[in-house]
C-alpha positions in Angstrom: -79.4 106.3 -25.4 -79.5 107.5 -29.1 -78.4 111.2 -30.0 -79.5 112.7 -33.0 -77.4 114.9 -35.5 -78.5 117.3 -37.8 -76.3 117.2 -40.6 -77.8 120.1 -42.4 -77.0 122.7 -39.9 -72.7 121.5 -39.4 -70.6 118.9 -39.6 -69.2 119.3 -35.5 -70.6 117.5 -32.8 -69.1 117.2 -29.4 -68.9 113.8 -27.8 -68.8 113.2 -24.1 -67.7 109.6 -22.8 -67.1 107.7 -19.6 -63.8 107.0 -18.7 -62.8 103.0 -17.4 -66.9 102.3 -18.8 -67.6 100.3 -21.5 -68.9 102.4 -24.6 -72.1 101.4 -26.6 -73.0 104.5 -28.1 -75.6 105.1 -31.0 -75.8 107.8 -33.1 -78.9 108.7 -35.3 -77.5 110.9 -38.1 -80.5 113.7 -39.7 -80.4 116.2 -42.5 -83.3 118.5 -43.8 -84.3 118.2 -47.7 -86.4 120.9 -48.0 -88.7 121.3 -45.0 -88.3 117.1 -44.4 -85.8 115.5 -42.3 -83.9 112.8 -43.7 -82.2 110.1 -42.4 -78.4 109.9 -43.7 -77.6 106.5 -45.7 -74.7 104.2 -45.0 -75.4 101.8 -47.0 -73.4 103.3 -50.2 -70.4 103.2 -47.6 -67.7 100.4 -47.2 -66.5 101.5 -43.9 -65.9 104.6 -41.4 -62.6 105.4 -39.4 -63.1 108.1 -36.6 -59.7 109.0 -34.6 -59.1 111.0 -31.7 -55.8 113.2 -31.3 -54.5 115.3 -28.6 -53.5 118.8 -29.4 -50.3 117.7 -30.6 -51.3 115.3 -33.2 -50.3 112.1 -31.6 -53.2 109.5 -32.1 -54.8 108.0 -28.9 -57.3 106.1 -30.5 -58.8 104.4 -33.1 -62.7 103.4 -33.9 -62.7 101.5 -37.1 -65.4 99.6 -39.0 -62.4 97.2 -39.5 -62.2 96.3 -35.9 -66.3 96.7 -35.0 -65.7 99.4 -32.7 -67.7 101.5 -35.2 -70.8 99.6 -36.6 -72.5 101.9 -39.8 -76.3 100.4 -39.3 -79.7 101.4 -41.4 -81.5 104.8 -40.8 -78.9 107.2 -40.2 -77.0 105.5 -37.2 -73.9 104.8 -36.3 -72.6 102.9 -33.3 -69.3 103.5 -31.2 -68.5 100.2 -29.6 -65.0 99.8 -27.3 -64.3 98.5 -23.5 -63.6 99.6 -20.7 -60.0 98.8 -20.8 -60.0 100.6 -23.7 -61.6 103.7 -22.8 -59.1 103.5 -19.6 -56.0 104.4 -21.4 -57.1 107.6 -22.4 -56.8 110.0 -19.6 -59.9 112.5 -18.6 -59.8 115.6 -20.3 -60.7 117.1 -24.1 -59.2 116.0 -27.4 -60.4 116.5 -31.2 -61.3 114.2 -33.5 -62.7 113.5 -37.3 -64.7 111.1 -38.7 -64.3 109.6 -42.2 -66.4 107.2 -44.7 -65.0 105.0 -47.2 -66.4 103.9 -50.1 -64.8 102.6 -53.8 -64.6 106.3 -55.0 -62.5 107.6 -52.2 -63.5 109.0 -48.7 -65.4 111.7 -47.9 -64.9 113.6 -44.3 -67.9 113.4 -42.1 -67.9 114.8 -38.8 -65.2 116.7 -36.7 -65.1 117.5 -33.2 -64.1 117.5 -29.5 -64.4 114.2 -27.4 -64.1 114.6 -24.0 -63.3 111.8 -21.4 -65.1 111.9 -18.3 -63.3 111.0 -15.2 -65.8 108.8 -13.2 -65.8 109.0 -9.6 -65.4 105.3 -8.9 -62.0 105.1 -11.0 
């Protein structure tokens, strides 16, 4: 399943995810130049870091281009990848997060939102 995001509107989207399921999500990233949409470009990035935090600030998880658990790819997408073991240590409910891209000049701040884990009914 791909979601798209218009960029041009804001820079929050709101995430839902399974938890104890293994997470292949893509992301198809859009903007509007003038009256025609646009597909965002990753390919002038080096790499993307999106954590997730609880109110309090502590850090419960990590998707990195380092590790592959985010994947930048061509037209606009992005791609959350992590297992099901993974996405078991986070308990169900709603946390924030923020997403940055690297490149050689610096970073630049991308998205922001809430993820929310969904408890799954055959935990």
């Amino acid at each position: 399943m791909q979601n798209e995001l218009d960029l041009f509107t804001a820079s929050v989207y709101n995430i839902e995810v399974g938890k104890n399921r293994t997470l292949d999500q893509r992301i198809t990233c859009t903007y509007l130049s003038g009256t025609t949409t646009m597909y965002f470009d990753f390919s002038t990035y080096s790499g993307a870091t999106l954590t997730v935090k609880n109110n309090a600030g502590t850090i419960l998880m990590v998707f990195s281009t380092d590790d592959g658990s985010i994947v930048l790819l061509p037209d606009g997408v992005f791609q959350l990848v992590k297992t099901d073991e993974e996405m078991d240590k986070i308990r169900a409910g709603c946390y924030n997060y923020d997403m940055i891209l690297q490149k050689a000049g610096g970073k630049r701040a991308f998205l922001l939102g809430k993820i929310t884990w969904i408890q799954n009914i055959s935990n």
